[in-house]
FIMAR-124556 format. One line per 8 residues: number of its first residue (from 1); for each residue x, y, z of N, C-alpha, C. Coordinates in steps of 0.1 Angstrom, whole numbers. Layout:
# FIMAR-124556
NUM) X/Y/Z/X/Y/Z/X/Y/Z  ...;
# end
This chain:
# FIMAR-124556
1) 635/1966/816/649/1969/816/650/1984/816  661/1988/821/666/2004/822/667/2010/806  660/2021/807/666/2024/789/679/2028/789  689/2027/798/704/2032/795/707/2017/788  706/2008/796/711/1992/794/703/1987/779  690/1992/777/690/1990/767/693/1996/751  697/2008/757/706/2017/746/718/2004/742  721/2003/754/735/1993/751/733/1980/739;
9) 723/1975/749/719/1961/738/719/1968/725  710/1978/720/707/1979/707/716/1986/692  723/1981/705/738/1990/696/747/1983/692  748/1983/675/750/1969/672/768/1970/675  777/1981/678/789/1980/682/790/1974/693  785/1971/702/781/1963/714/779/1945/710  772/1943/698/775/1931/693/789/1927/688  792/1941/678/802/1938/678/819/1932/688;
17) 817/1945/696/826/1941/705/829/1929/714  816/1922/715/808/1908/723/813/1902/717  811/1899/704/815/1887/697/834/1887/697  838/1900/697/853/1895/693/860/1893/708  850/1897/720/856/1889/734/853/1874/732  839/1870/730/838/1852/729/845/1845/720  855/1854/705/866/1849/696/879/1849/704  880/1859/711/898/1854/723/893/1850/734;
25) 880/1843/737/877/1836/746/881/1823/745  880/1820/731/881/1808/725/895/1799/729  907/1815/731/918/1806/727/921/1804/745  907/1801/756/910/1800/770/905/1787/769  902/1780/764/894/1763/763/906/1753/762  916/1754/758/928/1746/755/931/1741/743  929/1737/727/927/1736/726/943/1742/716  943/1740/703/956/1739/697/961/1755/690;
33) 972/1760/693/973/1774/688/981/1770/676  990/1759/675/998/1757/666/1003/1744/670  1005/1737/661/1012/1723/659/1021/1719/650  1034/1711/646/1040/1705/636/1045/1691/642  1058/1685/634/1064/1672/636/1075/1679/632  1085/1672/647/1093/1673/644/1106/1660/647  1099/1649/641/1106/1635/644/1093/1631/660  1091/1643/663/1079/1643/679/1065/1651/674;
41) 1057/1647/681/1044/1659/674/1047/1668/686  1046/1686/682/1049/1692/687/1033/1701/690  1026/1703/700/1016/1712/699/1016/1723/712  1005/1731/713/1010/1740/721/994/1747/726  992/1748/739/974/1754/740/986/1767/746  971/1779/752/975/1788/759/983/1791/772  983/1778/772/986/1774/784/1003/1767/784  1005/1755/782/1016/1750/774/1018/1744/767;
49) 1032/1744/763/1037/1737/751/1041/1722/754  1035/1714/744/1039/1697/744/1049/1695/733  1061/1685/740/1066/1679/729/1066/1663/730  1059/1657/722/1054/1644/719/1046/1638/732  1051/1626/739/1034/1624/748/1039/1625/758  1050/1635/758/1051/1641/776/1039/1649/779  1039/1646/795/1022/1652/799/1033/1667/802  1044/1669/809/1042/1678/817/1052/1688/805;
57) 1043/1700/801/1053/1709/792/1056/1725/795  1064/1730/787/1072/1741/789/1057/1748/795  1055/1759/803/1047/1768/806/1044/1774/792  1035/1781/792/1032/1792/780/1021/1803/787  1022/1817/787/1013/1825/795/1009/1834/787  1003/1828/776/996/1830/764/981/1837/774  976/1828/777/962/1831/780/961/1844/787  969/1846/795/967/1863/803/967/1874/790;
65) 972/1874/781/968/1883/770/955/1879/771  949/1871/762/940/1866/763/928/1876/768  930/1871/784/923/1873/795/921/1893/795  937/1897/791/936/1913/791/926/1914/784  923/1909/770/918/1912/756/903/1912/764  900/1905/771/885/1901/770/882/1916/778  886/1916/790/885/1925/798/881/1940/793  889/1940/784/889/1960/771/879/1955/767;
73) 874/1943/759/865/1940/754/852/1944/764  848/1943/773/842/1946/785/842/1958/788  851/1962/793/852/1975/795/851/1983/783  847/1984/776/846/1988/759/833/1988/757  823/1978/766/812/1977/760/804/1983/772  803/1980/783/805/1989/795/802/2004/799  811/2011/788/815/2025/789/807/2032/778  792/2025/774/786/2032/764/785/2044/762;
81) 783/2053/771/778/2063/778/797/2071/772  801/2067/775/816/2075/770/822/2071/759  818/2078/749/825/2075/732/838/2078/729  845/2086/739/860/2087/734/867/2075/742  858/2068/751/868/2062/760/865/2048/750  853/2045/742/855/2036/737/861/2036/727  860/2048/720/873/2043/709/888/2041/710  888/2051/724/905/2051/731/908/2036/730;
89) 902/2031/740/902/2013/743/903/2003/730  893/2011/724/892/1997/711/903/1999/702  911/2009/704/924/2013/697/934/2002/704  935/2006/716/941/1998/725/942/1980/723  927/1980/723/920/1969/723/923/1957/706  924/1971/696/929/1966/678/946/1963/684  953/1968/690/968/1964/688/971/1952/693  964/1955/709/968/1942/713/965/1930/709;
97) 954/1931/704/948/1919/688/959/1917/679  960/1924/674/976/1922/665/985/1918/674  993/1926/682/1006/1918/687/1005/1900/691  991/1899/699/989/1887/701/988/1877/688  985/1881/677/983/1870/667/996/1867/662  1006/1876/663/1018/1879/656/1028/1870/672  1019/1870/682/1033/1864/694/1026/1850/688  1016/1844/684/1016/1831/682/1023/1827/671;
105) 1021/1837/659/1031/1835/648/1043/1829/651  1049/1840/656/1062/1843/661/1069/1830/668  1056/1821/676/1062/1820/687/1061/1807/683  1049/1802/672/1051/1789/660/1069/1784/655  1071/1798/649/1084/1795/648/1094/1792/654  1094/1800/663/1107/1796/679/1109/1785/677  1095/1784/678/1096/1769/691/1098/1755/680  1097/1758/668/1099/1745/653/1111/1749/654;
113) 1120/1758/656/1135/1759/649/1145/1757/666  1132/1763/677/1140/1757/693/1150/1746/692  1146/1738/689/1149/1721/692/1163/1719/689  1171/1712/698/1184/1710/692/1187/1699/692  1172/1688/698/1183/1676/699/1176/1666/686  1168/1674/677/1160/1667/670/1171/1666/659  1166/1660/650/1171/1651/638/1168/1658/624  1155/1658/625/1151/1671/613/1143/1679/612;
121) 1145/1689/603/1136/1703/608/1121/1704/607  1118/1712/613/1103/1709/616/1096/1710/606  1087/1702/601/1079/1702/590/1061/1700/592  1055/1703/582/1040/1702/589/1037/1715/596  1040/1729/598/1038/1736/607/1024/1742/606  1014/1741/615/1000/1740/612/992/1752/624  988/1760/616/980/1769/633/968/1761/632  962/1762/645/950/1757/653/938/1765/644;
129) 923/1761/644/913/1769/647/913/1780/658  916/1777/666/918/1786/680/926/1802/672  940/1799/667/948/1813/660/938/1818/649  930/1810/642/923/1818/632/908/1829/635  902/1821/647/892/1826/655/895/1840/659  911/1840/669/917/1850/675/923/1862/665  925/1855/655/926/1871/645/914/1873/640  903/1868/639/888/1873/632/887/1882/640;
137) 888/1879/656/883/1889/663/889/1906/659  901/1908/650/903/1917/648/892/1927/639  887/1918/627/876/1928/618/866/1932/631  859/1923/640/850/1927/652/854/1940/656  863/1941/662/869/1951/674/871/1964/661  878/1962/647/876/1972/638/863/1975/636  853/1968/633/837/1972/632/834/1978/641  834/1974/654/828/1982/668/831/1997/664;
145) 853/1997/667/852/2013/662/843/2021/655  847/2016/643/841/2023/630/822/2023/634  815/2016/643/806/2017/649/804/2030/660  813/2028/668/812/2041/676/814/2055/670  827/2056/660/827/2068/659/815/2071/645  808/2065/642/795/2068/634/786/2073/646  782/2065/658/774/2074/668/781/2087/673  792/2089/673/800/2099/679/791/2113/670;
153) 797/2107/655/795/2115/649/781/2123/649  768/2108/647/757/2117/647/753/2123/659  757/2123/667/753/2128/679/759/2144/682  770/2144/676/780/2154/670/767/2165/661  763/2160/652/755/2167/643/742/2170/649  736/2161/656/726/2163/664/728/2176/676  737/2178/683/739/2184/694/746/2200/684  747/2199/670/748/2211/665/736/2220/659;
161) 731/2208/660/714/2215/655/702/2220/661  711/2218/680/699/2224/688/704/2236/691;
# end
């Protein structure tokens, strides 16, 4: 192997960052972001929203966040060689983590209080595995940082001492 490539591997912000792309990878499998009852079972993937055992449901374009997130994730891991650009990114990379856990939040709600032709209010309201996965990835992407700018740093102290 190249020793630049394997600078990379051995760097455990590089794990870090890995792991919290394959945690918003998670929410690209289909699989449930949020669910309740609302007289109908209501659930919802990245993709769309079901209300009871209709096949065909509202659109949801959940997953393109998603898809952005992995990509910084990559490009974050990538750009070893440039330490401001990785923490620039993983800055980037921490919000958009947050707004997306907060649009499922958010969007849990909507869509239990949406309904107008139901009977009673939505009860049961339940996030998926998939929404809890997708905010873990946040401690990741904060580790990575706090990983890089420790190399920043000693490299910083090293390059003062020659």
């Amino acid at each position: 192997m190249e020793p630049n490539i394997q600078n990379m591997i051995q760097r455990i912000q590089t794990v870090y960052f890995l792991i919290a792309a394959l945690l918003v990878a998670t929410t690209l499998f289909g699989t449930d972001l949020f669910s309740f009852d609302q007289g109908q079972f209501v659930h919802s993937t990245a993709y769309k929203l079901f209300r009871g055992t209709e096949m065909a449901g509202k659109k949801m374009d959940f997953w393109m966040l998603s898809l952005v997130q992995i990509i910084f994730a990559l490009m974050i891991i990538f750009s070893f060689k440039m330490r401001h650009r990785q923490i620039f990114l993983g800055w980037i990379l921490l919000v958009l983590n947050l707004l997306s856990s907060a649009w499922i939040l958010l969007g849990a709600n909507v869509h239990s209080v949406e309904c107008t032709i139901c009977k009673e209010p939505a009860t049961n309201l339940s996030l998926g595995i998939v929404f809890y996965l997708h905010a873990a990835a946040f401690i990741f992407v904060f580790l990575g940082i706090r990983g890089v700018r420790k190399d920043k740093k000693t490299i910083d102290s090293l390059n003062r001492l020659r």
